[in-house]
C-alpha positions as CSV (number, residue, x, y, z in Angstrom):
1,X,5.3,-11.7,-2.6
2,X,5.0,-12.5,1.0
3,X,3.0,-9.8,2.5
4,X,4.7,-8.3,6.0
5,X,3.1,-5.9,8.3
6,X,5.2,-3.5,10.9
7,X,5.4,-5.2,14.7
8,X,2.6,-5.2,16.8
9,X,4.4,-3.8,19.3
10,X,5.4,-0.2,17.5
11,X,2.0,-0.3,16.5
12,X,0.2,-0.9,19.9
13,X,2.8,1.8,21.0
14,X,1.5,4.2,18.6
15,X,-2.2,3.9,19.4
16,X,-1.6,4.6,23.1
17,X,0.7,7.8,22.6
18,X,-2.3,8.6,20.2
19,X,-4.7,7.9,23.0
20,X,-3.0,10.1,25.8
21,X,-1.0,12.7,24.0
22,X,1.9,11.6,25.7
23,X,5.0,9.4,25.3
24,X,5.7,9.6,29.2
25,X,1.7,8.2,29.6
26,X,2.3,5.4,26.6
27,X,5.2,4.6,28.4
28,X,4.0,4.0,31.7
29,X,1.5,1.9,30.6
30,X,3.6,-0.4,29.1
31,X,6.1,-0.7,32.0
32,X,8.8,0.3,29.3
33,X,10.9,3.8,29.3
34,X,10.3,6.7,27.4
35,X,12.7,6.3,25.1
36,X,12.0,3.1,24.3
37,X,8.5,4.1,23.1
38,X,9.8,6.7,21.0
39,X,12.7,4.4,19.2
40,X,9.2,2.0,18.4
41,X,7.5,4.9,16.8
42,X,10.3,6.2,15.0
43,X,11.1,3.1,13.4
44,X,7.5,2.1,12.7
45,X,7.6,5.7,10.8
46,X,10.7,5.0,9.0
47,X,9.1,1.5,8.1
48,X,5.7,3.2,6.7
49,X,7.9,6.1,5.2
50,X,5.4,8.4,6.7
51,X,5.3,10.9,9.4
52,X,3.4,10.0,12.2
53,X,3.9,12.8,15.0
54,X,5.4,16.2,14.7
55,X,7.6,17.0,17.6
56,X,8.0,20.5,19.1
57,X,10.3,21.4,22.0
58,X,7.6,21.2,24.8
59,X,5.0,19.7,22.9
60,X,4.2,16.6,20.5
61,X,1.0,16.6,18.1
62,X,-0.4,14.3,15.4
63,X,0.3,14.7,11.9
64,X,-2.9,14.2,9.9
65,X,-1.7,10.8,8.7
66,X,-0.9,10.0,11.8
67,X,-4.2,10.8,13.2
68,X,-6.1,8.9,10.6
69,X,-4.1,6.2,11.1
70,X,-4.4,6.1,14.6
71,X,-8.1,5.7,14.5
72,X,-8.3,3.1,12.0
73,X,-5.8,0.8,14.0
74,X,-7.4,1.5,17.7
75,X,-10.6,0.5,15.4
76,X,-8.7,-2.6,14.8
77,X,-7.7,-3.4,18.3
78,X,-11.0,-3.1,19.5
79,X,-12.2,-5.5,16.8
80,X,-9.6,-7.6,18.2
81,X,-10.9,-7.2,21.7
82,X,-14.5,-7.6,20.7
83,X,-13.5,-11.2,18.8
84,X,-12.2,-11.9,21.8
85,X,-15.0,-11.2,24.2
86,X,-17.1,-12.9,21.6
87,X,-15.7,-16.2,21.7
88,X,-17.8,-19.5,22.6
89,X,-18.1,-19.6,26.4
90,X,-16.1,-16.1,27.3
91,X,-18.0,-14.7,30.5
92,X,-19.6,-11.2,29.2
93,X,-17.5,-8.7,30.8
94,X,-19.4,-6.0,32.9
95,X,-19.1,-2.6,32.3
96,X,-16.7,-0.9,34.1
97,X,-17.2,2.8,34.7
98,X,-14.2,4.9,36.3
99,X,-15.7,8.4,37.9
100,X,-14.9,10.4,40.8
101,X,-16.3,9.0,44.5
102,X,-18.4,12.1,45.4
103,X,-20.3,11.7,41.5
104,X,-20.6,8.7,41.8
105,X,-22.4,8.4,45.2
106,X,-24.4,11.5,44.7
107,X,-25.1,11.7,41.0
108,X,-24.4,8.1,38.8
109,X,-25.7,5.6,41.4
110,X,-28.8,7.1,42.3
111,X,-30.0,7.6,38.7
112,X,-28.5,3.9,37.7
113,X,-31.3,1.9,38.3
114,X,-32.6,3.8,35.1
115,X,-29.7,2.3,33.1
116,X,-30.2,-1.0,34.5
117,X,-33.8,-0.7,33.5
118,X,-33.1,0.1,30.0
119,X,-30.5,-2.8,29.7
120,X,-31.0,-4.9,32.4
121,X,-28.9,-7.4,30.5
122,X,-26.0,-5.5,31.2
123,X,-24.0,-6.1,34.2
124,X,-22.1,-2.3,35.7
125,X,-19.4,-2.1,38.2
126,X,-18.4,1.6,39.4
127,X,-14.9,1.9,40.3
128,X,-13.6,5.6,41.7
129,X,-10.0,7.0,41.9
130,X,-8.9,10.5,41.0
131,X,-5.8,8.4,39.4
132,X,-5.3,9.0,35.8
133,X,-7.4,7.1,33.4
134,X,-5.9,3.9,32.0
135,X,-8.1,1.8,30.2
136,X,-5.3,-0.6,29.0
137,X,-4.2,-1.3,33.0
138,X,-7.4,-0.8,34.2
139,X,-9.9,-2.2,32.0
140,X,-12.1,0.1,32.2
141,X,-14.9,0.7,29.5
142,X,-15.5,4.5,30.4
143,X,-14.2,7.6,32.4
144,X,-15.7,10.4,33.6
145,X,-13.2,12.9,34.8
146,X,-13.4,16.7,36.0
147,X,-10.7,19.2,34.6
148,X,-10.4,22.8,33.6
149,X,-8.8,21.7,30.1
150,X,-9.9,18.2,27.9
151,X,-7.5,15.8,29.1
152,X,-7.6,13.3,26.6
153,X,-7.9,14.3,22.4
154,X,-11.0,12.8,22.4
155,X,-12.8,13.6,25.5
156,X,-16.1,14.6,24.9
157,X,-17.1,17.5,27.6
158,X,-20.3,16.9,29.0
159,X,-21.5,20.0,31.5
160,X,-19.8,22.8,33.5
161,X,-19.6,22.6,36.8
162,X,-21.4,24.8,39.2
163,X,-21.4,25.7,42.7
164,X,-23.6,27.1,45.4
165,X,-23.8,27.3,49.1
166,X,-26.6,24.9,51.5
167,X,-27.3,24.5,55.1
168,X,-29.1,22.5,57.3
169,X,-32.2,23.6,57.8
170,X,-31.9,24.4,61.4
171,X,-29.2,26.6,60.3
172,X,-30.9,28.2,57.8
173,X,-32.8,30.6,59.6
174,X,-29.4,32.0,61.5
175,X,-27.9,32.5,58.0
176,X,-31.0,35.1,56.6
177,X,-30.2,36.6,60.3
178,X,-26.6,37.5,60.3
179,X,-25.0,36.0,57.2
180,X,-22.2,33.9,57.1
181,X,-20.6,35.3,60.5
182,X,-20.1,32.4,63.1
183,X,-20.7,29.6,60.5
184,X,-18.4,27.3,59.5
185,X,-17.4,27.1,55.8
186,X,-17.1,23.2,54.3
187,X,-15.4,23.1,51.5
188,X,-13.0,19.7,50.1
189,X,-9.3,19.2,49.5
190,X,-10.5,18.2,45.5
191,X,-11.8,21.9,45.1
192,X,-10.3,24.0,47.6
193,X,-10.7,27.7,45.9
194,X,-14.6,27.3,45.3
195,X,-15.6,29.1,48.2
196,X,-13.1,31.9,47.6
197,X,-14.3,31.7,44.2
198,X,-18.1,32.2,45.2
199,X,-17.1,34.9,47.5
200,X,-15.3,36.9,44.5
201,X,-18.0,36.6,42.1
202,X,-21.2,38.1,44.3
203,X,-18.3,40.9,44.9
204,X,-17.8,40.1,48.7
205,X,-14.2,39.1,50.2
206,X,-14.3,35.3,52.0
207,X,-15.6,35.7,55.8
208,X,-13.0,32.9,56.9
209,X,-10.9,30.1,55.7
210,X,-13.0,26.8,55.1
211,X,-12.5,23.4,56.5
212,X,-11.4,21.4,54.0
213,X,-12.3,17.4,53.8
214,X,-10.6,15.0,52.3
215,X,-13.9,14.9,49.4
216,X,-16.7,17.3,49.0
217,X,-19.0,13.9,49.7
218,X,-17.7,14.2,53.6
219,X,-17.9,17.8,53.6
220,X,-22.0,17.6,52.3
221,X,-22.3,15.1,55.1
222,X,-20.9,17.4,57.6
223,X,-23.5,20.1,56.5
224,X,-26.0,17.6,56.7
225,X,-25.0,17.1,60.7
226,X,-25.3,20.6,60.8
227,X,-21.7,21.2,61.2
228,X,-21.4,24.0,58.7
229,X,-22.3,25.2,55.1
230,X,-21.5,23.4,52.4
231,X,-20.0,24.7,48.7
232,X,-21.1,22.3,46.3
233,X,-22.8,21.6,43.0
234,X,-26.5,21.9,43.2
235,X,-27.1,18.9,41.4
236,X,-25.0,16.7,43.7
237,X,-28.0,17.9,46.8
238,X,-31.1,18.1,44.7
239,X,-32.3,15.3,46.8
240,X,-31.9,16.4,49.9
241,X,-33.0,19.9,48.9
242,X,-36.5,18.0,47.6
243,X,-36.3,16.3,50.8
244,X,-35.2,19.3,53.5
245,X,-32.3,18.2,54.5
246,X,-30.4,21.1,53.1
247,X,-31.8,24.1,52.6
248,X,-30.4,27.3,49.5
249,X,-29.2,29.9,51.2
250,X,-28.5,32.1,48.3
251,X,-29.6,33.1,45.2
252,X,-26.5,33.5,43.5
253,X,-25.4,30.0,41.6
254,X,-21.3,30.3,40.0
255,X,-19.7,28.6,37.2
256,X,-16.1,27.5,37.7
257,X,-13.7,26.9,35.0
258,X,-14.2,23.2,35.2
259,X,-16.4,20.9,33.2
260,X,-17.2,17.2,33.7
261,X,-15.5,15.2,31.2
262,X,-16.6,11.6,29.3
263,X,-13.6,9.9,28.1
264,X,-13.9,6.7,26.1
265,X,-10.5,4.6,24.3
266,X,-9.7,5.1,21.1
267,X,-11.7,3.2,18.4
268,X,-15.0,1.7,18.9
269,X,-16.5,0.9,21.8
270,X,-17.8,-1.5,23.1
271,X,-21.7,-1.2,22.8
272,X,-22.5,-1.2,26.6
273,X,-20.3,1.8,26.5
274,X,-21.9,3.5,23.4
275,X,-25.2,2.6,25.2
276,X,-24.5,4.2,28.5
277,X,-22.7,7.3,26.8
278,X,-26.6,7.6,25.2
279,X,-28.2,7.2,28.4
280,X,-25.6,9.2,30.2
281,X,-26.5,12.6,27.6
282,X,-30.2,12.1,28.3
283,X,-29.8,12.4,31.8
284,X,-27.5,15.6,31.6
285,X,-30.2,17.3,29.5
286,X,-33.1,16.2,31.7
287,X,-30.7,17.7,34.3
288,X,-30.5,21.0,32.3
289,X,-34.1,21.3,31.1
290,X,-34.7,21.5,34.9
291,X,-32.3,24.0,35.6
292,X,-30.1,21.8,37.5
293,X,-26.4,21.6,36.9
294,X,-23.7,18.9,38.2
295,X,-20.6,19.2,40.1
C-alpha cells in the first residue's frame, strides 16, 4: 500500500497557528488570508480524523492532540532546517537575536563579549524592532520581548521589570534639597505611565507631566546631559551608577506589571540558540544575586 502523508502546506500552516495562537498571525506570515489558513487546517483535521483546535467565539486553543502533534512536527521542521544548514559547503548561519533597542544597547551588548568568549565560534547579529516576532519572515533564532501577559505559548518569562528614578550628579544635590519641584521628568513613549506609576506606589500624586522620548535609551541620555531625571530600570544604569554619571535619588525601587520575555520557535533549536538561552539565565541570576533587576 502506497503510503501518503497530508500536504505540506496544511501542515506548515498548522505549526505556525500553533506557534502564535493566531490564525490572523499564521496568516500573515504566509501572505495568504485568514480563511484560507483555516480551510488548510480543517481539511488537514478531516484528513487525520482528529481534532486539532477547539474554537470558541473570541478565542481558539489547542486540543491536546493537537498540541502534541504540534510539537512533534515543528521538531520535524527544524530537523529539516538543521539538514539543511548542515549540508557540505552551507555558510553557518549567525545567530540572530531580535530584542528591544534600549536592552540591547544597555543590557545584551555590554555583557556579549562574555558570550563570545564562551563560544567564540559563534557568529551573533542583534537586530531590534518592537514589531511582532516572526521567526519564519525574519529568520531570527531568538526573541526577547517585554509584555504584561506571555505573548507566545511557549515564551519562557525571564525577570520583572523594575523601575527607579536617577539624576545627574550635579543634579543630585538639588533633588535631597527641594524634591522633584523644578526638575524635569524623562520618561519614553514605550513606557509612558511608569512615572505615574512610581509616583502612586510611594503614595505621592505625579509633580508634573514627563517628557516623553521616542525610547527610554534617549531619555537616559538626556538625564545623562543633565536635562532631567530619568525613570528607568536600574539594571539598564548600573554602569553609569558604578561610574557616577547618574546618581539614586531614592530609596524606593517599583515593580510594574511587565516582565521580560524569551521567546524561541517551536521545536528544537538550534544549538547556538539553546546555548545563548543558557548563558542568557546565568546572567539574569548573577543580575539577581546582586540585587539588580532589568528593564
Amino acid at each position: 500500500m502506497a503510503e501518503t502523508l497530508p500536504s505540506f502546506a496544511s501542515l506548515y500552516a498548522f505549526v505556525l497557528v500553533a506557534e502564535t495562537g493566531s490564525m490572523t498571525a499564521a496568516a500573515e506570515r504566509l501572505n495568504i488570508t485568514q480563511p484560507a489558513i483555516s480551510k488548510r487546517i480543517r481539511a488537514l483535521e478531516a484528513e487525520l480524523g482528529v481534532a486539532l483546535l477547539r474554537r470558541g467565539a473570541n478565542a481558539m486553543q489547542l486540543t491536546e492532540a493537537g498540541r502534541q502533534f504540534a510539537l512533534s512536527l515543528a521538531a520535524g521542521f527544524s530537523a529539516i532546517k538543521q539538514a539543511t544548514d548542515s549540508l557540505p559547503n552551507m555558510p553557518r548561519r549567525p545567530l540572530k537575536i531580535r530584542t528591544h533597542n534600549t536592552w540591547a544597547v544597555r543590557w545584551l551588548i555590554p555583557r556579549l563579549g562574555r558570550f563570545r568568549a564562551r563560544h567564540p565560534d559563534y557568529e551573533v547579529a542583534v537586530t531590534t524592532s518592537l514589531n511582532p516576532v516572526d521567526f519564519a519572515r525574519d529568520g531570527i533564532d531568538l526573541a526577547i520581548i517585554s509584555a504584561d501577559r506571555r505573548p507566545a505559548p511557549n515564551a519562557e518569562r525571564l525577570q520583572p521589570i523594575y523601575i527607579a528614578p536617577y539624576v545627574a550628579p550635579s543634579l543630585a544635590s538639588r533633588v535631597g534639597q527641594f524634591g522633584f519641584d523644578g526638575l524635569t521628568l524623562l520618561g519614553s513613549h514605550a513606557r509612558p505611565h511608569d512615572w505615574a506609576l512610581w509616583f502612586q506606589k510611594r503614595g505621592l500624586s505625579i509633580s508634573a507631566a514627563p517628557v516623553l522620548f521616542e525610547s527610554t535609551m534617549l531619555a537616559v541620555q538626556a538625564a545623562l546631559e543633565g536635562l532631567g531625571v530619568v525613570i528607568v530600570s536600574p539594571n539598564l544604569v548600573r554602569d553609569d551608577v558604578q561610574q557616577r554619571r547618574l546618581s539614586s535619588i531614592a530609596p524606593t525601587i517599583v515593580k510594574t506589571s511587565s516582565y521580560f520575555w524569551l521567546l524561541l520557535p517551536l521545536g528544537t533549536p538550534r544549538r547556538e540558540a539553546a546555548d545563548f538561552r543558557i548563558w542568557l539565565l546565568e546572567e539574569i541570576a548573577n543580575d539577581e544575586q546582586f540585587g539588580v533587576n532589568s528593564d
